[in-house]
C-alpha positions, 0 to 999 in steps of 0.5 A: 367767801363765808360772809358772801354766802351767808349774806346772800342766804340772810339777805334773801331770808329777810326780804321774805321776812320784811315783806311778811310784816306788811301783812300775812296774817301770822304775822299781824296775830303773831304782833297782837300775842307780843303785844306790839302795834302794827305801826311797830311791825311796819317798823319791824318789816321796813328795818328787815327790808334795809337789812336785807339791802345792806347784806346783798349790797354787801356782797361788793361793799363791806363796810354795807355788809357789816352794818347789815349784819348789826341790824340782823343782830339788833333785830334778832336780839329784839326777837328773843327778848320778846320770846322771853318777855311772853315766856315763849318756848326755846323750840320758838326761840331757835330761829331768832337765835339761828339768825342772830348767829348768822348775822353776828358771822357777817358783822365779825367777818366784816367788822374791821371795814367799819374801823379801818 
């Protein structure tokens, strides 16, 4: 029930999150300071959106939730790294963390359907 929560509040998040990249004008600036092309944050939305598939669809699927939660993590580890490479603030960096916690929750709790 924990993971079905979690995916469903994480799913809804990054379909927001994803939609953003295609382009709020945060986040077009937001790429610019990080130093990365808009042809990477298209990139960035679409891998979000699919996460975001994967986490709700994962909800009947556990095997789809787990890899929803791997892309949360891959995603939010790129997150920090990049908060890290611009020596970005830990107050800037909490989200990412947040997240990347949350997804790590769904892909632990739904890991072993991956290899059993």
């Amino acid at each position: 029930m924990l993971s079905i929560i979690i995916q469903i509040l994480l799913g809804l998040g990054f379909i927001m999150f994803g939609l953003m990249k295609f382009g709020s004008k945060q986040m077009v600036e937001g790429f610019k300071t990080y130093g990365y092309s808009a042809g990477f944050r298209i990139f960035t939305g679409m891998v979000e959106l699919v996460a975001a598939v994967l986490l709700i669809a994962g909800v009947w699927n556990e095997q789809l939730a787990a890899l929803g939660g791997f892309l949360v993590v891959a995603t939010m580890i790129g997150a920090i790294l990049t908060h890290i490479k611009i020596k970005d603030t830990l107050n800037n960096m909490m989200m990412p963390i947040i997240l990347l916690i949350l997804g790590g929750i769904v892909l632990v709790l739904n890991y072993t359907s991956l290899i059993g």
